[in-house]
Structure formats: structure tokens, C-alpha cells
VEXDREN-2710 file (C-alpha; in Angstrom, 1 decimal):
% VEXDREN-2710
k/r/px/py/pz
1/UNK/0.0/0.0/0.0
2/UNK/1.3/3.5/-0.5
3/UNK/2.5/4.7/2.3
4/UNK/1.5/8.4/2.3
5/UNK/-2.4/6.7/1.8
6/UNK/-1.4/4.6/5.2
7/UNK/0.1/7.8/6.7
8/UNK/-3.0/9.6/5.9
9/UNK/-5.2/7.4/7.2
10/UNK/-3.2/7.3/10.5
11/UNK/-2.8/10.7/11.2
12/UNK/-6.1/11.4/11.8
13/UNK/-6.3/8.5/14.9
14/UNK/-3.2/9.7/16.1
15/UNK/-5.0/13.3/16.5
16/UNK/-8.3/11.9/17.8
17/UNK/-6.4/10.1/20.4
18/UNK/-4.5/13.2/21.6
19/UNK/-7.8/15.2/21.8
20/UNK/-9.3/12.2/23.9
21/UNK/-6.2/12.3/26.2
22/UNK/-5.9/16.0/26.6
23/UNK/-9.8/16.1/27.6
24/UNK/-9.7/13.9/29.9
25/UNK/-6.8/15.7/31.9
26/UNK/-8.3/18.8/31.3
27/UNK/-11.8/18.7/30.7
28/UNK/-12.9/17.6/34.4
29/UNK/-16.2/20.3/34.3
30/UNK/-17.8/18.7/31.8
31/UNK/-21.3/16.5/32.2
32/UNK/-21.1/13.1/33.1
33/UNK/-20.7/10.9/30.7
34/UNK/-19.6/6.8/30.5
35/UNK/-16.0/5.9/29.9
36/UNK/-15.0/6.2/26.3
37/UNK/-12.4/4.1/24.2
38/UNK/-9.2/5.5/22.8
39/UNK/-9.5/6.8/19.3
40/UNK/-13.3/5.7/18.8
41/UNK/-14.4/6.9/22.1
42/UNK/-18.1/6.3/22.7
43/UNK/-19.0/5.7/19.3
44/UNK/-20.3/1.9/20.0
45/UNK/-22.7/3.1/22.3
46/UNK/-25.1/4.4/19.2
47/UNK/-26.4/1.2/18.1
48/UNK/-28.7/1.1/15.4
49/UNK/-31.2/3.1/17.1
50/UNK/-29.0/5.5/18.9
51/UNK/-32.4/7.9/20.4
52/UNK/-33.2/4.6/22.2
53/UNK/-29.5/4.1/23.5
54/UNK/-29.2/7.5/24.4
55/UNK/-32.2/7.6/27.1
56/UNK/-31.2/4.3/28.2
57/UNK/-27.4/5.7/29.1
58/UNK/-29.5/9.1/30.4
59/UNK/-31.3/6.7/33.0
60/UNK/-27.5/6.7/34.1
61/UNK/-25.7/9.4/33.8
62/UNK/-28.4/12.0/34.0
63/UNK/-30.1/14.6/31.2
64/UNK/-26.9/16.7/30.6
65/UNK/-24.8/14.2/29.6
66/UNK/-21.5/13.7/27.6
67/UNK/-20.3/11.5/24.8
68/UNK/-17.3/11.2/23.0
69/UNK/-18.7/10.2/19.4
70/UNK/-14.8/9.9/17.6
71/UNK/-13.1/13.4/18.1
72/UNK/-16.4/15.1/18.4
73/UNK/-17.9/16.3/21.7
74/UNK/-21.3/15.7/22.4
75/UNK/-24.0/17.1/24.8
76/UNK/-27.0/15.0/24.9
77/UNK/-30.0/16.8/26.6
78/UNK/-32.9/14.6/28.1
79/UNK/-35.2/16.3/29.8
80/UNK/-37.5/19.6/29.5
81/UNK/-35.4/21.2/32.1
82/UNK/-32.3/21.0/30.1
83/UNK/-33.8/21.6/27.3
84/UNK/-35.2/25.4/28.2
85/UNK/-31.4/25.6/29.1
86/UNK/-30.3/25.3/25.9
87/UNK/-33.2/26.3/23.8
88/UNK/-34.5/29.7/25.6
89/UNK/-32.0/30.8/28.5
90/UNK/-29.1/30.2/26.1
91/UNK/-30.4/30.2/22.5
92/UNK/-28.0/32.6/21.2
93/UNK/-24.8/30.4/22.5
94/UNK/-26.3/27.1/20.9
95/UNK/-28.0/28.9/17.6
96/UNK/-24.9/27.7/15.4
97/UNK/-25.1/24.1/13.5
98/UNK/-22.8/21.0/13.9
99/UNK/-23.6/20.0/10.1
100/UNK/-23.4/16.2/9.1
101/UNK/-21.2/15.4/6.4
102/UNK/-24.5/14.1/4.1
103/UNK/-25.2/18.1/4.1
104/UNK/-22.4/18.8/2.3
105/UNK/-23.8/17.0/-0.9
106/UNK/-24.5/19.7/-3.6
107/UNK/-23.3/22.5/-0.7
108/UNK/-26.7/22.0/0.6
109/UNK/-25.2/23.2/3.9
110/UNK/-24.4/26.8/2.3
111/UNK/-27.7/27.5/1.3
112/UNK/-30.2/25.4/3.6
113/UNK/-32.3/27.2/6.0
114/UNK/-31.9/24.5/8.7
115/UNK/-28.3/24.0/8.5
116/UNK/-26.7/27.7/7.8
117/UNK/-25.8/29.9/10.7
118/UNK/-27.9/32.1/12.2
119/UNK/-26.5/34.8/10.4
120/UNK/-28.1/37.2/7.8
121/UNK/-28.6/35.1/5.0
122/UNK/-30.3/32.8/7.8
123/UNK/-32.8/35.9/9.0
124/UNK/-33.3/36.6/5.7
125/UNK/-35.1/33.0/4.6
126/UNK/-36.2/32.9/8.0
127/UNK/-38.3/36.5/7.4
128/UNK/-39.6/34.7/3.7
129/UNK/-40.8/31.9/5.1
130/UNK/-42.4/34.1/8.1
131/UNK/-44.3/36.4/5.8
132/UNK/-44.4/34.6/2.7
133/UNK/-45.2/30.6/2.8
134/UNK/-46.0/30.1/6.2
135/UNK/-48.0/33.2/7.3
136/UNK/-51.2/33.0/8.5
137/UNK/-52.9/35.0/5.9
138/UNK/-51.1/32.8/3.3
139/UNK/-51.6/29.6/5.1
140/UNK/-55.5/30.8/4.6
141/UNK/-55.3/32.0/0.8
142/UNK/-54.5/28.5/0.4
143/UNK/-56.6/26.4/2.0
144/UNK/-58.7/25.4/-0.7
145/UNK/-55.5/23.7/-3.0
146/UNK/-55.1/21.9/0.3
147/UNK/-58.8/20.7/1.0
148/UNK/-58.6/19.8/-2.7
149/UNK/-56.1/17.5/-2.2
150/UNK/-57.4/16.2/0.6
151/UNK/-60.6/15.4/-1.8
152/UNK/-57.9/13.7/-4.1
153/UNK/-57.3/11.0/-1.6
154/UNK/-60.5/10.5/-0.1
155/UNK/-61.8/9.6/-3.8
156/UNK/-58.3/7.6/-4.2
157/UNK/-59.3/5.8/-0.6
158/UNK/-63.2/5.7/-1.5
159/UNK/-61.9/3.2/-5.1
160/UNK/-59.8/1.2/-2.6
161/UNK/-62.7/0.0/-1.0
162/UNK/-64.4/-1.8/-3.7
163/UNK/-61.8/-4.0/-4.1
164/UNK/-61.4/-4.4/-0.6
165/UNK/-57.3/-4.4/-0.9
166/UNK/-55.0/-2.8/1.9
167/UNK/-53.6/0.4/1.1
168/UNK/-50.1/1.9/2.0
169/UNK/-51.1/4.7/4.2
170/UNK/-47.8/6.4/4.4
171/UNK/-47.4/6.3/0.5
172/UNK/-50.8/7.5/0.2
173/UNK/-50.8/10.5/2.8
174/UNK/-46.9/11.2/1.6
175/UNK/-48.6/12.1/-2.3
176/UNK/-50.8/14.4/-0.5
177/UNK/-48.4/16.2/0.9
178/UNK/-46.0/16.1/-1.7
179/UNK/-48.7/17.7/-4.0
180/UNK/-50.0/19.9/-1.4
181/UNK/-46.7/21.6/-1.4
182/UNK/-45.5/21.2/-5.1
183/UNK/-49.0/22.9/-6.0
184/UNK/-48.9/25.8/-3.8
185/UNK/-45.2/26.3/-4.6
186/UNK/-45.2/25.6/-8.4
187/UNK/-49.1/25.0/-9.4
188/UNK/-48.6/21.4/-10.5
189/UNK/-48.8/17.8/-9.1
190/UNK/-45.6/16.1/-8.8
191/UNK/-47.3/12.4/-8.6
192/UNK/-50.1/10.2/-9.0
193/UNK/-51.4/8.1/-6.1
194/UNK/-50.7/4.7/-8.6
195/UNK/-47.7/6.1/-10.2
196/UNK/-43.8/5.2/-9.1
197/UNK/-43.0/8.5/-9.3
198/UNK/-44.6/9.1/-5.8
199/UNK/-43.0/6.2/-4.9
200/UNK/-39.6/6.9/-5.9
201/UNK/-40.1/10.5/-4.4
202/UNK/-40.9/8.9/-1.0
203/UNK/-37.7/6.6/-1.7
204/UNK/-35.8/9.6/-2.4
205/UNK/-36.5/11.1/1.2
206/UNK/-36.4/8.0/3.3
207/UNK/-33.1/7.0/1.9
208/UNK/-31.6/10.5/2.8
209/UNK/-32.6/10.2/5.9
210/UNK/-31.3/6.8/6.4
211/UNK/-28.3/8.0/5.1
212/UNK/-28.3/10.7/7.7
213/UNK/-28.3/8.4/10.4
214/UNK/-26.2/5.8/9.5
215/UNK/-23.0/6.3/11.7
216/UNK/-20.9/7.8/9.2
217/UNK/-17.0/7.9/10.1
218/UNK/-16.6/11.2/8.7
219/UNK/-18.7/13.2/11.1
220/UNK/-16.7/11.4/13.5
221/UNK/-13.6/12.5/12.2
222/UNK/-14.2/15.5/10.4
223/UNK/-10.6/15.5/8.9
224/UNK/-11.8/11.9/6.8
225/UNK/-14.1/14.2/4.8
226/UNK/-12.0/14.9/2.2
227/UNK/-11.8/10.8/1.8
228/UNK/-15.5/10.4/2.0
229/UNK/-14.1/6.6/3.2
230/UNK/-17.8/4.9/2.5
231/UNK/-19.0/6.9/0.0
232/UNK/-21.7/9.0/1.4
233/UNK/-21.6/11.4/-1.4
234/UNK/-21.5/9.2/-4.3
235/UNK/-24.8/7.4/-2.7
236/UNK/-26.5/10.4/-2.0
237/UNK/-25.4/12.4/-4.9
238/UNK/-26.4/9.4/-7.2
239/UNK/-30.5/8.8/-5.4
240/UNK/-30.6/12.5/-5.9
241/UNK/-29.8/12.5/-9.8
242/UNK/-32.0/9.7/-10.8
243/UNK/-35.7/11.2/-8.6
244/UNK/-34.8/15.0/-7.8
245/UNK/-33.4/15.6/-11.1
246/UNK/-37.1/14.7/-12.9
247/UNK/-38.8/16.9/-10.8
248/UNK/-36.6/19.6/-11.6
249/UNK/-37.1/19.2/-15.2
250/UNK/-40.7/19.0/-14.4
251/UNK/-40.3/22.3/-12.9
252/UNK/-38.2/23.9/-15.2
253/UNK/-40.7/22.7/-18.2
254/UNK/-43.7/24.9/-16.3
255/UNK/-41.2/28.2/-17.4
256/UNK/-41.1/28.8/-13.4
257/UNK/-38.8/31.8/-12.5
258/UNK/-37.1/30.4/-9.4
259/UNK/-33.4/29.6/-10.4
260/UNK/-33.1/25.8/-10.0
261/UNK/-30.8/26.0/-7.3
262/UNK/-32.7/27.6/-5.2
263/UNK/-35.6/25.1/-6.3
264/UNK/-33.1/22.1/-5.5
265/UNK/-32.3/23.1/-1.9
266/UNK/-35.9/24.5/-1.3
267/UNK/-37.4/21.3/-2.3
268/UNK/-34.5/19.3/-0.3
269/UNK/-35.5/21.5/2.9
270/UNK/-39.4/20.5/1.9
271/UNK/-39.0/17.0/1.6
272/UNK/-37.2/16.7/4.7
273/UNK/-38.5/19.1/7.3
274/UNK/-42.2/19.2/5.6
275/UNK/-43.5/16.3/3.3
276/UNK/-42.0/13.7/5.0
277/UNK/-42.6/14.4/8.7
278/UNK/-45.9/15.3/8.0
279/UNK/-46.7/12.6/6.4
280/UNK/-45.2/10.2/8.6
281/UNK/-46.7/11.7/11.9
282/UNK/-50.4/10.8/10.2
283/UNK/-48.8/7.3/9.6
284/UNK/-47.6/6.8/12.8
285/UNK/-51.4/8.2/14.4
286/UNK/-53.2/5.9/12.3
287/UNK/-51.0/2.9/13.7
288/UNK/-51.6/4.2/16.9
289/UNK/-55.6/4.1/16.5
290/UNK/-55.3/1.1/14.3
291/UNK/-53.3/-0.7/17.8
292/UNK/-55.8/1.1/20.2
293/UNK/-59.2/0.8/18.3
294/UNK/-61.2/2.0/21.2
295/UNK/-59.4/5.4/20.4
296/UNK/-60.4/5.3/16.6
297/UNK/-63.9/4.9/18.3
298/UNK/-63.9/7.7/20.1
299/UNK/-62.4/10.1/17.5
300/UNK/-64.8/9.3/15.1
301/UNK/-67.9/9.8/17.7
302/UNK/-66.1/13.5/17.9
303/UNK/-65.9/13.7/14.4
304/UNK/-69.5/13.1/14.2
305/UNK/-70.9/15.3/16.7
306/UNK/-68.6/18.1/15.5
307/UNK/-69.4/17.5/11.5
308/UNK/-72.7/15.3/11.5
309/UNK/-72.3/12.6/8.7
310/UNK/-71.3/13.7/5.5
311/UNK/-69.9/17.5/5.8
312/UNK/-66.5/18.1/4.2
313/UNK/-63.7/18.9/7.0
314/UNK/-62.8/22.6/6.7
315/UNK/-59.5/23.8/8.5
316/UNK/-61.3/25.9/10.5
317/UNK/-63.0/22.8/12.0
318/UNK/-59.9/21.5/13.6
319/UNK/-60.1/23.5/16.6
320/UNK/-63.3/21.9/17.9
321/UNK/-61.8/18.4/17.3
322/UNK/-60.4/18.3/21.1
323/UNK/-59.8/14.4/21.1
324/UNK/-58.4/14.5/17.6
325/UNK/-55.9/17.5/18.8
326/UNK/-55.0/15.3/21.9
327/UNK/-54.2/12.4/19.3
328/UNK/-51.8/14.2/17.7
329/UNK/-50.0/15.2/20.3
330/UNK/-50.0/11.7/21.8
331/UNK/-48.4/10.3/18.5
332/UNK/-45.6/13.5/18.4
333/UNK/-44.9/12.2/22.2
334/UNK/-44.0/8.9/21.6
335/UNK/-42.7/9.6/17.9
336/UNK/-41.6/12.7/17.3
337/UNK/-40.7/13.3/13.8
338/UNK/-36.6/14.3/14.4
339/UNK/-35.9/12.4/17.4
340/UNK/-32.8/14.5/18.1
341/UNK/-34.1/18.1/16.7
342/UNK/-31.2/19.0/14.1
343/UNK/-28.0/19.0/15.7
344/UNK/-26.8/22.4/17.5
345/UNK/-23.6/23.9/18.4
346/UNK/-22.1/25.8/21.1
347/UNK/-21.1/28.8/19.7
348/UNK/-18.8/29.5/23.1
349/UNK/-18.3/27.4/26.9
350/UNK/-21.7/27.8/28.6
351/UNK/-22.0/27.1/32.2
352/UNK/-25.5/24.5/32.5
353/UNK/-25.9/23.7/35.5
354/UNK/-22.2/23.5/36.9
355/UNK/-21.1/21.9/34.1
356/UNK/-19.2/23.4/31.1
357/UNK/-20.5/23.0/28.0
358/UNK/-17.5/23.6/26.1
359/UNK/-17.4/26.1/22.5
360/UNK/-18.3/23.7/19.2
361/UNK/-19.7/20.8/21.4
362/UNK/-22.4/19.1/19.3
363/UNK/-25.8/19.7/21.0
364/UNK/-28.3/16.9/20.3
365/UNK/-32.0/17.3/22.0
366/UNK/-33.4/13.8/23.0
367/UNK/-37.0/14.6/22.6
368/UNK/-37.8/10.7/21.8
369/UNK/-36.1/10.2/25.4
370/UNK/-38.3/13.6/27.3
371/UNK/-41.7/12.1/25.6
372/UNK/-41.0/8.7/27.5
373/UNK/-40.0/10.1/30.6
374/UNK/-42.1/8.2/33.1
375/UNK/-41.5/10.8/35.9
376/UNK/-43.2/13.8/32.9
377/UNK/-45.5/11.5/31.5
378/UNK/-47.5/8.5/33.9
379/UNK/-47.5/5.4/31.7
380/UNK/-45.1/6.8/29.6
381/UNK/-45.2/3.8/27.1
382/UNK/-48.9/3.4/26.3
383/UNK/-50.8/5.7/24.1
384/UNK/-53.2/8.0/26.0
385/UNK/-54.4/10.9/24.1
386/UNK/-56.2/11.6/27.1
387/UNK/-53.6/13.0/29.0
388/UNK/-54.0/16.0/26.9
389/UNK/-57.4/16.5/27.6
390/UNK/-56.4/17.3/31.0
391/UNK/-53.2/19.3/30.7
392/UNK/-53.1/22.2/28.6
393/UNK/-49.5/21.8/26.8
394/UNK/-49.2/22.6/23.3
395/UNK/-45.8/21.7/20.7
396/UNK/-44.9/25.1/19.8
397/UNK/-42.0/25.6/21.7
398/UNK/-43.5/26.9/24.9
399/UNK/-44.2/23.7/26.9
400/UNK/-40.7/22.0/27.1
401/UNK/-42.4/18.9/27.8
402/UNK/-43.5/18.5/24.4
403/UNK/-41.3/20.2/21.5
404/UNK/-41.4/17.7/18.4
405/UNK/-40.5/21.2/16.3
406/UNK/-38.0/21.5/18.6
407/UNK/-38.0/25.9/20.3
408/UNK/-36.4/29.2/20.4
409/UNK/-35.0/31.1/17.2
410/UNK/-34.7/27.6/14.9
411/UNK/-37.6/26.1/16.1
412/UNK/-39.2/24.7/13.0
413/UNK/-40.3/27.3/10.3
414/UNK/-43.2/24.9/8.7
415/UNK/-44.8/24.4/12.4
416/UNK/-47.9/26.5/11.3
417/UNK/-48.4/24.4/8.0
418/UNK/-48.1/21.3/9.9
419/UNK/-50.5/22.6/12.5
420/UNK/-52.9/22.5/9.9
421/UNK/-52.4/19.4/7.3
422/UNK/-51.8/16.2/10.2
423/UNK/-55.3/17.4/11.8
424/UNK/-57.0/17.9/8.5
425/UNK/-55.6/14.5/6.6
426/UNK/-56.0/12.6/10.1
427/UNK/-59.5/14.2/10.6
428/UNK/-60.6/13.2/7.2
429/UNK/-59.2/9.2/7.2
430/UNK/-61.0/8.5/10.3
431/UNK/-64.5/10.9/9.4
432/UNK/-64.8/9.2/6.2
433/UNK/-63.7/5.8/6.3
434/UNK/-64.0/2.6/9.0
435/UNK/-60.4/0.6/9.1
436/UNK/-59.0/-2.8/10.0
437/UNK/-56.1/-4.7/9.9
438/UNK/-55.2/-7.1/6.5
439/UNK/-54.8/-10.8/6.8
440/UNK/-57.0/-10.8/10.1
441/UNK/-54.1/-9.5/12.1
442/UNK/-55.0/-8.1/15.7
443/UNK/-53.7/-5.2/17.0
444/UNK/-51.6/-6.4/19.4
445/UNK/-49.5/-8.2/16.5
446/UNK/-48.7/-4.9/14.6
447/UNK/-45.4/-3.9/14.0
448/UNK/-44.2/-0.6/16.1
449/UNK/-40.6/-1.1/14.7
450/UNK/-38.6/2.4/13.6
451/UNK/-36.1/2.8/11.0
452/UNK/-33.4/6.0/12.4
453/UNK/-32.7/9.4/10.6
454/UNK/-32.8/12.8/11.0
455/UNK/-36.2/11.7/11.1
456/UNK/-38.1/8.9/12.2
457/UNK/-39.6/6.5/10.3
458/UNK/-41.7/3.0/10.5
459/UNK/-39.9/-0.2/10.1
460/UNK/-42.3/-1.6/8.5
461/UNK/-45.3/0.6/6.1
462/UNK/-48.7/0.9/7.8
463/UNK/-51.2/-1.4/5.5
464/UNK/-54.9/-1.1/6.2
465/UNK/-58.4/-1.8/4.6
466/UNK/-60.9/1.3/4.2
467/UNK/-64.1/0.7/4.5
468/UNK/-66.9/3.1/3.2
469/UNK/-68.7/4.5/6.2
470/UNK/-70.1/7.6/5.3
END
């Protein structure tokens, strides 16, 4: 082997391991955190689901705690307490970005409102999306493309039941969505609910989120970047060319007048903070209804009583549908879109606590972990929607106990479309249609297994027969 390629590949081990050593002589303020190996340090702690590792280590070493992922320093923050730490008392010191190395693919990171600093360039697309997309006066102009789509897959849902043939309901809800936003944004549909294209799109998305998530040696050792040694960017880079790319000709065929690279980051940004979550979140609360069906019951009495039989959900019905509301924030409890928020950075050392948090320590937010907190939330593990009927705590940033769009000046710009479209596309499954299970399956046998990203998918897709009930 050449030896400058084994010298190379040395050098940066012998530097991780002389960062390791010179923080633990040093470094004796910081959280608590387990013992980590030379070199690596606590990198085999992560696992495959590392949300789930990181609140069982919490359990342990307490919810300001420290790992050593490679050369990287990182603060893991389990409970709401810590949380308002870092999100509100110190927001400005932890408004910065530790950026993954999949970010860097087509200098996403230079132009993406969820990874760039929170400088200028940040305020400005924060102020666009503010006033422009995601106001409430423009969230209201287009409400009827959105109940329109919504119509879209009822009739798609209403054919299903003739044949009486399980649908996907995450591929399904995910074309929705997908042309919810492509319509308001560039007054076309990107798919068809029997086409592959929708398919592919969803493929697209999933598998940059799994690539997200997969431990990746070169956020570990930010020096290997230049290497890329497995390939990150010639996997992402190649999924995007063969889906992203035929959407952007789509786009640029309809003569719109938004350059293509601010189409290609915008629609990145979408896909990951928007259509995706959103579309997973009414997945995972129609599992949870599916597995609890005495909860489907009761929404739909609700829905009834609200909307009699037949009326068409408007958006301005979703604020009588108490239970339904409670629903939702039952399924964002126990699976919160992003499990760890995007990653933060401290910006300088912090004091939290009597701890340092020490300058360009990665920040990651366990919200998975605070939503099954058994000493915030009694009978943490079992869905009960009607703990929210009790306690007044809402997700936008406020209530600590509850921040799936995670709080403070990068809490989630899309909150107030998402606010609207879960309810509305949840609303209308349940109003509409009856459900049950394929293959006589019974609730208890469903599959509640999650595949690990930036955000947080099922395992295994959520198949169910509709039945006509209205």
C-alpha cells in the first residue's frame, strides 16, 4: 500500500487520540458521561437506534450528559429542564449548526435554511418563510388547493374500498403532501397516487434520511471528509440524480422563474423538514388508532358530533376536534418526527448547570427520550391521548415537555403548515372511512418497529383496509 495513503489514514487517529487524552486531563467540568475508548471513544454506544440508546445511558448518567462520538464532543439533553437551558435561557450560544457530512452533498449546507448559521442570510429566509409561505394570511389564501387534495385522496381511498385491498397509508398520505406543497409552490402535481414517481419520491426522502443516520465515520472524524471513506456522497449524490433531477425538469418545463438551485435546496428543505414528517406523523397516528381501536372509536364519535355525517372537513373545524388534537399530540410524544431536533452547536463554553458545555460541542436534543420520561408522563409507554385533555400543553415551543418542532429562534419554520395538514388529513381518514387490519391481524401483533434518521420512520409501512362508512 502506498505509504502516504497509510500515513494519511493514521494521522487522523493519532490526533483523535491526543484530543481524547488531553480532555480527559483537562476537561474535568464537563457533564457526566460513561468511559469512552481510545480513538473511537463512545461511538459503539449508538447502536442502530441510537435515540433509544441515548435515554437508556441518560437513566444513568443524568439529562446533561457527555459523549465522545470519535473526536467530536457531544452534549445529549434529556429532559425539559435542560432543554429550556439550551433552547431559551441560552439560545444565542447554541444557535450555530454541527452539520453532518451528508449536508455537504451539492453544498446543501451553504444554502439550507436548517443548517446555515444564524447569520443574515439565515434571517433573511427565516423572514420569507415568516411572511411569505408560512403566514397565517397565506396559510389561509390556500386552503382550498389543500382541501382539494385532501378530496384527491379521499376519492383515491373511496376506489380502494371496492376491491377491498389494503392500502399503503404512508405512501398514500406522503402524495398528499407532496402535492399539497408542489401545487402551492409551483401550481402542479408532482405524482399520482398509482404512479412510481410518488413512490420513488418517498424513496428519495427516506433514503436521505437513512443515510443521515447511518453512523458515518466522517462526522466522527471530520478531517476523513475529504476521503469520504464509505462513500456517502456518491450514494446520496447518485439517489438524488436519478428522482430529484425529474422533478426539476418538471419544474423547469412549467417556465417557473425560481433559479433551479434555489428550487433544488428548497425542495430538499421540503422534503425533509415538511413532506416527509408530515406525512409520517399521520402514519404513525393511524397505527396508533389502528393498535388502540377503542381510540379510533372515540375520535370518530367527535368527528361526528362536530361534522354530523357527511360534511366536508374545513381547516377551521380543527379547533373543535379536542380528542383528535390530543391524538396528535400523543403520537408526536411517543414519535416525534426528528428524534434529536437537528443537531446544535455551542457557539462558546456555557455554564449549564455547573457543568461546562465547552465552545463547538455538538448539541443533540433527546425529545424521543423527554416524551418517555415516566416521571413527565404516567404510563409513559402506552398511548393515551387523554392525558392531553387534562393538561393544557401545546408543541410550539413553549411547553418544554413537548417540543417535536424542537423551540427558540430555529424552532421549526413549517410548524404553522403542519399545525394544519396532520389534523386535517387525520380528521378526514378516520370521518370518512372505517379501518382494519389485513390478513385478520390483531392489534396487538402490529409492528411498532422504527427505522433511524434525521427523522423517524416506520420499520415496516402501515397497510390497512378502508371501508366506506359515510
Amino acid at each position: 500500500m502506498d505509504y502516504y495513503l497509510v500515513l494519511l489514514l493514521i494521522l487522523p487517529f493519532v490526533w483523535a487520540f491526543i484530543r481524547i487524552v488531553s480532555s480527559n486531563l483537562s476537561n474535568q467540568t464537563l457533564p457526566p458521561r460513561p468511559h469512552p475508548f481510545p480513538i473511537i471513544g463512545n461511538i459503539l454506544e449508538l447502536g442502530k437506534l441510537p435515540h433509544q440508546a441515548f435515554a437508556k445511558l441518560s437513566k444513568t448518567y443524568g439529562p446533561l450528559m457527555t459523549l465522545k462520538l470519535g473526536s467530536i464532543t457531544t452534549i445529549v439533553i434529556s429532559s425539559p429542564n435542560m432543554a429550556k437551558e439550551v433552547l431559551q435561557k441560552n439560545d444565542q450560544a447554541f444557535s450555530s449548526r454541527t452539520v453532518p457530512n451528508m449536508a455537504h452533498v451539492f453544498d446543501h449546507h451553504k444554502l439550507s435554511i436548517g443548517w446555515i448559521p444564524a447569520n443574515s442570510q439565515w434571517r433573511n429566509l427565516r423572514k420569507a418563510c415568516a411572511t411569505q409561505i408560512f403566514a397565517p394570511q397565506r396559510l389561509d389564501a390556500t386552503e382550498a388547493l389543500r382541501l382539494a387534495k385532501v378530496q384527491e385522496l379521499l376519492d383515491h381511498v373511496n376506489q380502494s374500498c371496492k376491491s377491498g385491498a389494503p392500502i399503503d397509508i404512508g405512501r398514500v398520505v406522503f402524495t398528499t403532501v407532496l402535492n399539497s406543497i408542489s401545487n402551492t409552490l409551483f401550481s402542479i402535481d408532482l405524482a399520482q397516487y398509482d404512479s412510481n414517481l410518488s413512490q420513488e419520491v418517498r424513496d428519495l426522502v427516506c433514503g436521505l434520511a437513512k443515510e443521515a443516520g447511518r453512523p458515518n465515520i466522517a462526522d466522527y472524524f471530520p478531517v476523513l471528509r475529504l476521503i469520504d471513506p464509505q462513500d456517502l456522497h456518491q450514494r446520496v449524490s447518485k439517489t438524488s440524480n436519478d428522482t430529484l433531477d425529474s422533478l426539476l425538469n418538471l419544474i423547469e418545463e412549467d417556465n417557473s422563474e425560481t433559479s433551479l438551485l434555489d428550487i433544488k435546496h428548497l425542495l430538499l428543505d421540503l422534503f425533509h423538514a415538511g413532506i416527509a414528517t408530515t406525512s409520517g406523523t399521520v402514519e404513525w397516528a393511524m397505527t396508533m388508532l389502528l393498535q388502540n381501536p377503542e381510540k379510533m372509536t372515540k375520535a370518530r364519535v367527535e368527528l361526528e358530533e362536530v361534522l354530523g355525517k357527511a360534511r366536508r372537513i374545513q381547516e377551521l373545524d380543527i379547533s373543535k376536534f379536542l380528542y383528535l388534537q390530543a391524538i396528535v399530540k400523543e403520537t408526536l410524544r411517543l414519535h416525534p418526527s426528528a428524534p434529536f431536533l437537528l443537531p446544535r452547536k455551542a457557539m462558546i463554553d456555557v455554564e449549564i448547570c455547573g457543568f461546562i458545555v465547552p465552545k463547538n460541542a455538538q448539541i443533540l436534543i433527546n425529545v424521543w427520550a423527554m416524551g418517555r420520561d415516566f416521571s413527565i408522563w404516567p404510563n409513559s409507554n402506552l398511548f393515551m391521548a387523554e392525558r392531553f385533555l387534562e393538561h393544557a400543553i401545546e408543541f410550539k415551543g413553549q411547553d418544554f415537555e413537548l417540543i417535536p418542532f424542537g423551540a427558540g429562534r430555529r424552532i421549526c419554520p413549517g410548524l404553522p403548515l403542519a399545525n394544519r395538514m396532520v389534523p386535517l388529513i387525520l380528521a378526514s381518514l378516520v370521518h370518512h372511512f372505517a379501518w382494519k387490519l389485513p390478513n385478520e391481524m390483531k392489534p396487538e401483533d402490529m409492528d411498532l418497529g422504527e427505522m433511524f434518521g434525521l427523522t423517524l420512520h416506520k420499520a415496516e409501512p402501515l397497510r390497512a383496509i378502508p371501508i366506506r362508512s359515510l
